[in-house]
C-alpha positions as CSV (number, residue, x, y, z in Angstrom):
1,X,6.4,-9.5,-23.8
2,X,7.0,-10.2,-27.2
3,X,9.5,-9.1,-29.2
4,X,7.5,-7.3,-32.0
5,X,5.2,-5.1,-29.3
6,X,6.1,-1.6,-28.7
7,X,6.1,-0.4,-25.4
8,X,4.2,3.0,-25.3
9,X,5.9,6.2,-22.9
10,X,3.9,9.3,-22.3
11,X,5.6,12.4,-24.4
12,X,7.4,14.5,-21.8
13,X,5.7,17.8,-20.8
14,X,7.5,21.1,-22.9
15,X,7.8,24.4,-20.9
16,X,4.5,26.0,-20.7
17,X,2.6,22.8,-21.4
18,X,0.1,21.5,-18.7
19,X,-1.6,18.2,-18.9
20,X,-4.2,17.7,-15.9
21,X,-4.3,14.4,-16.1
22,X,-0.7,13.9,-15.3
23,X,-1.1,13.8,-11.3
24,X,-3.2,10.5,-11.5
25,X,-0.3,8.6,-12.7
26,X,1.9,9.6,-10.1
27,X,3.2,6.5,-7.6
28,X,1.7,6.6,-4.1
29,X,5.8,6.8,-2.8
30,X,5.9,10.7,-4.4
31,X,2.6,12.0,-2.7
32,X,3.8,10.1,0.5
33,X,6.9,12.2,-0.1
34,X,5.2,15.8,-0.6
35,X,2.9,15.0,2.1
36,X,5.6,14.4,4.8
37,X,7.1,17.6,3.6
38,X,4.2,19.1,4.2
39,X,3.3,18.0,7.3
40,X,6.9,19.0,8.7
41,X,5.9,22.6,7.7
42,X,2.3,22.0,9.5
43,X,4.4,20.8,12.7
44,X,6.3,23.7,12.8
45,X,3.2,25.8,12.7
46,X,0.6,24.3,15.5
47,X,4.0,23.7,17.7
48,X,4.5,27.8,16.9
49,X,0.8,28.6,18.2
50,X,0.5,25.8,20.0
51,X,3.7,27.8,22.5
52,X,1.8,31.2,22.0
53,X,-1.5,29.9,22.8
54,X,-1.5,26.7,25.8
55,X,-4.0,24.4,26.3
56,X,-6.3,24.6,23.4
57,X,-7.8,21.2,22.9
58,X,-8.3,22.5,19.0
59,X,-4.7,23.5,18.7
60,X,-3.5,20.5,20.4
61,X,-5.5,18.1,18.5
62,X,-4.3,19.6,15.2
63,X,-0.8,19.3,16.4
64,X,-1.1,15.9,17.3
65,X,-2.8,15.1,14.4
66,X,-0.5,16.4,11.9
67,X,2.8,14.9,14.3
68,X,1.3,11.7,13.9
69,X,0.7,12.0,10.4
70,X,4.2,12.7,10.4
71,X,5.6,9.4,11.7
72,X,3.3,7.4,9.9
73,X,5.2,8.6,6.4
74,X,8.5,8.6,7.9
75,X,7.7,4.7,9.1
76,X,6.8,4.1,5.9
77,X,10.3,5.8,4.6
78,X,12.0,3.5,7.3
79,X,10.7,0.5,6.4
80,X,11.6,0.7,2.9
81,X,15.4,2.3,3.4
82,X,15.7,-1.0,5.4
83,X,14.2,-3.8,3.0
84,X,12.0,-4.5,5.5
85,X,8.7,-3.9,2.9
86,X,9.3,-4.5,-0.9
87,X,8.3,-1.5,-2.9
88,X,5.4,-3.5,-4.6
89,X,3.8,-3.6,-1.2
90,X,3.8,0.1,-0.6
91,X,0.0,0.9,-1.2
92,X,-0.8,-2.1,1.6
93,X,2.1,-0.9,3.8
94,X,0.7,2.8,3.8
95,X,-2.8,1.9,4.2
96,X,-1.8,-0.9,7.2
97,X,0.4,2.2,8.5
98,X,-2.5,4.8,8.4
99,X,-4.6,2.5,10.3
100,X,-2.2,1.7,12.9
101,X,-1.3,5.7,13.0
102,X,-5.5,6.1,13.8
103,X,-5.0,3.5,16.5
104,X,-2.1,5.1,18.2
105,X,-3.9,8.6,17.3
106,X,-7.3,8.0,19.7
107,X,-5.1,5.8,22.2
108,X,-3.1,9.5,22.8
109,X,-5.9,11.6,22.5
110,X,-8.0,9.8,24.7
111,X,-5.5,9.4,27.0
112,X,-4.8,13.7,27.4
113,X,-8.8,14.0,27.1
């Protein structure tokens, strides 16, 4: 980069100010981050009905669904707090992840079923 070019940064948002364009920029590590969060909450629900009502394929499939969801993300999260995966490679590692989580997914379900 040469000396004379500016580098342009978006204007921080003021209170009360919405700008719904703002999510697209947002790096693939923060979404992985609020979806894990999210899924925790989901676990805690299906395991919750999943105790009230047994042996509902629909209930159990949700439940494992979401679990492995769940340890797909927090792969992800270990594999970077290690070094193992370079940040630059997080889109391929979430993507080779997801694919191995669908894998491991059908091998279970298939497997109870």
């Amino acid at each position: 980069m040469e000396q004379n070019e500016k580098i342009q940064y978006r204007s921080p948002l003021r209170r009360g100010e919405l700008d719904p364009n703002r999510w697209r920029n947002t790096q693939i590590g923060m979404w992985a981050w609020l979806w894990q969060r999210i899924s925790a909450l989901a676990i805690i629900i299906f395991l919750g009905i999943h105790l009230t009502l047994p042996y509902r394929p629909l209930i159990q499939f949700l439940l494992l669904l979401t679990v492995t969801f769940h340890v797909v993300l927090g792969l992800r999260v270990i594999l970077m707090d290690f070094g193992i995966v370079h940040t630059k490679y997080q889109k391929a590692l979430v993507g080779g992840l997801a694919a191995l989580g669908i894998v491991m997914f059908i091998i279970v379900w298939m497997g109870i079923y």
